[in-house]
C-alpha positions as CSV (number, residue, x, y, z in Angstrom):
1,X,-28.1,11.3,-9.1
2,X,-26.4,11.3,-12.1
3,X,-23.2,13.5,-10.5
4,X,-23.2,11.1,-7.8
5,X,-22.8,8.4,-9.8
6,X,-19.9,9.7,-12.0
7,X,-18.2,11.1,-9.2
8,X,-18.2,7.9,-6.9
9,X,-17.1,5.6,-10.1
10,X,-15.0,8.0,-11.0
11,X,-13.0,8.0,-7.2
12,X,-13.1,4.4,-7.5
13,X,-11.3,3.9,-10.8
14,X,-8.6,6.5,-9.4
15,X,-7.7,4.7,-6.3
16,X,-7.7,1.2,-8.8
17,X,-4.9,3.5,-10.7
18,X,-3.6,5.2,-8.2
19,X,-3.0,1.3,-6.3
20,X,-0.8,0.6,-9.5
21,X,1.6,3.0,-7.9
22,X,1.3,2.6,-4.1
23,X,4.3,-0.3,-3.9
24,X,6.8,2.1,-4.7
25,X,5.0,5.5,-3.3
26,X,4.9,3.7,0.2
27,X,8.2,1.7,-0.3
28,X,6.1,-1.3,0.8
29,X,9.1,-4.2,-0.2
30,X,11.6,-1.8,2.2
31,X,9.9,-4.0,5.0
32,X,10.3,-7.3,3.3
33,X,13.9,-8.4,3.6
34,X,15.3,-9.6,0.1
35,X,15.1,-13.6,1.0
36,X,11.0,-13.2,0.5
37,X,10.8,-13.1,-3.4
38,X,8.0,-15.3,-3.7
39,X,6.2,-12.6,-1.0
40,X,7.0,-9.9,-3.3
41,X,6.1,-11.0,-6.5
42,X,2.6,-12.4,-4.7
43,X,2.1,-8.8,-3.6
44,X,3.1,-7.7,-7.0
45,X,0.6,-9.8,-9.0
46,X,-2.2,-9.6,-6.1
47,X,-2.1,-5.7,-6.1
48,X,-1.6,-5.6,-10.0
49,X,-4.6,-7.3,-10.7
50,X,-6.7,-5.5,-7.9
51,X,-6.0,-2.1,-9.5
52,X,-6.8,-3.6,-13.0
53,X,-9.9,-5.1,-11.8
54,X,-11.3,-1.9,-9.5
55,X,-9.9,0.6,-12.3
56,X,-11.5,-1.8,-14.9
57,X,-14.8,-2.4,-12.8
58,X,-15.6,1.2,-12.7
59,X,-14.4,2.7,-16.3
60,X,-17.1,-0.2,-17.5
61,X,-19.6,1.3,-15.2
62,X,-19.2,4.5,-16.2
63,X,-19.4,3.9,-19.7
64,X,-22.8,1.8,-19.3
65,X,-24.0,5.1,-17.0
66,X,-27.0,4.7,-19.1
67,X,-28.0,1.4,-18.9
68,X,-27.6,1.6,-15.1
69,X,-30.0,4.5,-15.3
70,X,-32.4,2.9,-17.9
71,X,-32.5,-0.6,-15.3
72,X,-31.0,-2.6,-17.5
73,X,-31.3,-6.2,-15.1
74,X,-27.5,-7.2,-15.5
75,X,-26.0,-3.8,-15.8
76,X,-27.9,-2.6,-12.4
77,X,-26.4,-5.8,-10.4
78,X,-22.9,-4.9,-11.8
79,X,-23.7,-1.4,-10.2
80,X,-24.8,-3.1,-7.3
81,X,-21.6,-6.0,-7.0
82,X,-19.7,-2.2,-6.7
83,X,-21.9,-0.7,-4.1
84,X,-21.5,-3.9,-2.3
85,X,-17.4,-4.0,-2.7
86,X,-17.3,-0.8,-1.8
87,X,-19.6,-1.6,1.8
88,X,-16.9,-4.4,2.6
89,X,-14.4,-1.5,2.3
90,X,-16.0,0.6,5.0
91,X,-16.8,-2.3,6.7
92,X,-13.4,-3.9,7.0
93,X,-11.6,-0.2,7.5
94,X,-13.2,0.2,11.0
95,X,-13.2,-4.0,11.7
96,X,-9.4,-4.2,10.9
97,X,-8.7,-0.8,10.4
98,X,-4.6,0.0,9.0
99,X,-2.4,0.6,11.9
100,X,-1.5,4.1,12.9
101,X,1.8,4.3,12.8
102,X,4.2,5.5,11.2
103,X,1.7,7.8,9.7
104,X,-1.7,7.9,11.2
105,X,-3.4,10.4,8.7
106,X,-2.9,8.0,6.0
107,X,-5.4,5.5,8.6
108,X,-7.5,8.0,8.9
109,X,-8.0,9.2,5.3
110,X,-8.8,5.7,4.2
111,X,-11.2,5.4,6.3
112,X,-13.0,8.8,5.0
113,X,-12.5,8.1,1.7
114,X,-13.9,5.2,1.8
115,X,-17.0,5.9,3.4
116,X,-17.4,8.4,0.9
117,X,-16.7,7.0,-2.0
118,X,-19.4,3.9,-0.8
119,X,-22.1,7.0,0.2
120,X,-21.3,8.2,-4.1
121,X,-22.3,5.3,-5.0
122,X,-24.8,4.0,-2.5
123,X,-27.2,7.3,-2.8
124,X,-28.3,6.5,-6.3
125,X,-28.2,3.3,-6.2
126,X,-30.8,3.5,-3.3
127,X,-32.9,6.2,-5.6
128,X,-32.7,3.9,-8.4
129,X,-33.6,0.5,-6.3
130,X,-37.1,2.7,-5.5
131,X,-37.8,3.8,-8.5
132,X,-37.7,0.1,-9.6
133,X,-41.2,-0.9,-10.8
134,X,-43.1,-3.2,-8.7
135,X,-42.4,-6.3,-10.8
136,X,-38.7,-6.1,-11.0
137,X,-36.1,-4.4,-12.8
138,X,-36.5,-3.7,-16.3
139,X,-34.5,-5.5,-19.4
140,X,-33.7,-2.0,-20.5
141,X,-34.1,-2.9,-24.3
């Protein structure tokens, strides 16, 4: 379960740095005509602070890898705010999924990856909700 969770985290805090770089990979202002500032820097600051927070998130999360496993209370709902982030992700990719064009593998990969990267994390977090004693989650102390 372990190699689950490391890999899942791991995928998620690469696409939170990976997002640091999508404006320019994508060319995302090229479809924003140059009167917009204030739309540009709100994507600027709104994307900036998505990648820090989902790159953040997950390095945390994989640093406290053993208090997750040990059911530490606080540490296992972090673990499970993640899971649930990334179930919105899935969810949202087939509700409002990205348009196909102009490249419709890019549409298409999202949605995999996403679905996977949830399944990463979901898996243990499901093994370590039922191995959960019967009166709660332990403090870990």
């Amino acid at each position: 379960m372990a190699v689950l969770y490391i890999t899942g985290l791991s995928l998620s805090m690469l696409i939170g740095l990976w997002h640091f770089t999508a404006p320019y990979l994508y060319q995302w202002y090229s479809y924003i005509p140059n009167e917009y500032k204030n739309l540009i820097v709100g994507i600027d600051w709104t994307n900036f602070f998505f990648s820090l927070l989902l790159s953040g998130y997950s390095l945390l999360l994989l640093i406290m890898r053993k208090k997750v496993f040990g059911k530490n209370k606080e540490v296992f709902i972090m673990y499970g705010f993640m899971v649930f982030v990334w179930f919105c992700r899935v969810i949202i990719t087939f509700v409002n999924p990205w348009p196909l064009e102009p490249v419709a593998w890019i549409a298409y990969g999202q949605q995999i990856a996403a679905f996977v990267i949830f399944l990463l994390q979901f898996i243990p977090f499901i093994y370590l909700l039922k191995k959960t004693p019967k009166n709660g989650v332990s403090t870990g102390r």
